[in-house]
N, C-alpha and C positions, 0 to 999 in steps of 0.2 A: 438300350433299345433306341433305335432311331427313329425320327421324326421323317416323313416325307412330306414334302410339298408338290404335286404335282399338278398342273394342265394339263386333261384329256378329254380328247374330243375324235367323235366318229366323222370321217371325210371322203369326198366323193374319190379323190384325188389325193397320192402322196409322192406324186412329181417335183411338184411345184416347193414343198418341202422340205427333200432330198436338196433340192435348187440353191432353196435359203440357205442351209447348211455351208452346201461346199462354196457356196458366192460368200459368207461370211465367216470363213477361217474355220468353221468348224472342224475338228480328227474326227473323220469314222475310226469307229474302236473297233467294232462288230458287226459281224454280217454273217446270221445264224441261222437254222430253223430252231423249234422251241413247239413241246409238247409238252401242256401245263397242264395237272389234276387238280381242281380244286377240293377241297374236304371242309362240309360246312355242319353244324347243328343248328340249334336255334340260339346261339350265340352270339357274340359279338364278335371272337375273332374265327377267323379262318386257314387253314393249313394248304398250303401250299406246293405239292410236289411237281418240279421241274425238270424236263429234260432237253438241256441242249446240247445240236444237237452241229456241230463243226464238221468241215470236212476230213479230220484223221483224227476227232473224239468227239465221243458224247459225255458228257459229263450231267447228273443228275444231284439235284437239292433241293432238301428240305427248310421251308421256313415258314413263317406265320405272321399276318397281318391283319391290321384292321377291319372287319367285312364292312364296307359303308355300303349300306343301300340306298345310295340315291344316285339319281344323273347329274351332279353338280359337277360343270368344268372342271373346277380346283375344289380338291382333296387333300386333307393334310388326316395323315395314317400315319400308326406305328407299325414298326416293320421288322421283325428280330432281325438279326444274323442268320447267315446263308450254314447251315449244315449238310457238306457234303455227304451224299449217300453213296457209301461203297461196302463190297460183298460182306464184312466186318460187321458193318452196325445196321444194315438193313433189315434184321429182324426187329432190331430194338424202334427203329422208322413205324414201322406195321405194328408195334405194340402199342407206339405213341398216341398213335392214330386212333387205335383203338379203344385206348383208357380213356383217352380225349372224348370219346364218343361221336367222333366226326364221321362222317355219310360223303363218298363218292359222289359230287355235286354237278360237275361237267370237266366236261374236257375241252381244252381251247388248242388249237394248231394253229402255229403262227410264224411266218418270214418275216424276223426282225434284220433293220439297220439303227444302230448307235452311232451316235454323234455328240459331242465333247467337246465342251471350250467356257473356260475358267468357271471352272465348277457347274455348269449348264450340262444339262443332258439331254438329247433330243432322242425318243424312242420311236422308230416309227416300223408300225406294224400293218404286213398286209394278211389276215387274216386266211384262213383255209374253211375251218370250222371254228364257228360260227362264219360264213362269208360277210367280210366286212373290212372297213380302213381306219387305221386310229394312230394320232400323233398328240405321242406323252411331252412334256416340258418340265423336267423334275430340278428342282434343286434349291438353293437361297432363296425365299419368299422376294424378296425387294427385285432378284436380279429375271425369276420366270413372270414377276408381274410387269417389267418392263418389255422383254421379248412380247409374253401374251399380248402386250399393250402395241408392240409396235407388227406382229403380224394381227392384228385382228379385221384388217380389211379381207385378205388371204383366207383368214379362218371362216369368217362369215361369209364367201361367196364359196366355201369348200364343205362346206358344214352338213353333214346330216342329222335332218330332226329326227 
């Protein structure tokens, strides 16, 4: 199981970001839509099913991670492996679900762009449902607390409370 470390924060604006990106070497990877289920109890973790959502596939996965409830910029969660759902094991998905006792909790619609550079990931998402802007910073704690550390003027004039 993986560890994640990530920056997230909601922003007025994700221009300016896309900006940083391409002015500092970053690869876009991906440029998707993304229709996420989350599935929660009164537990600590939470099940995750996803579908993205490409222009000649969608491809759909199940995984599970840490439900942290709180608004804390930086998050560090576990995060299983990504298990593709296909017509084969999608009952066994729905059973999972169900032994699990997890509850249909919301639904998120989301136009991501991804961005990549030496093990940095920039996620940034303009949201549908829930309407909202949010730019993730996932990866080596040392290397997201330098980026966090050197756009935080950006962040702080972009920031929704």
């Amino acid at each position: 199981m993986d560890k994640e470390y990530e920056y997230s924060f909601k922003v007025k604006e994700i221009k300016e970001f896309i900006n940083y990106c391409l002015n500092n070497n970053y690869k876009k990877i991906d440029d998707y839509k993304q229709i996420r289920t989350l599935y929660k109890n009164n537990g600590k973790i939470m099940a995750r099913i996803t579908k993205n959502i490409y222009n000649d596939k969608i491809i759909e996965i199940l995984n599970f991670k840490d439900d942290n409830l709180n608004d804390d910029v930086l998050t560090v969660s576990r995060e299983t492996k990504d298990l593709i759902i296909t017509n084969e094991n999608k009952e066994f998905v729905k059973s999972l679900i169900d032994i699990l006792d997890l509850n249909n909790k919301k639904e998120l619609i989301r136009n991501r762009i991804v961005f990549i550079k030496d093990n940095v990931k920039f996620e940034i998402d303009e949201y549908e449902v829930p309407k909202m802007k949010v730019v993730a910073i996932e990866g080596e704690k040392s290397k997201i607390d330098k980026i966090y550390n050197d756009l935080k003027q950006l962040i702080e004039n972009n920031i929704v409370e």
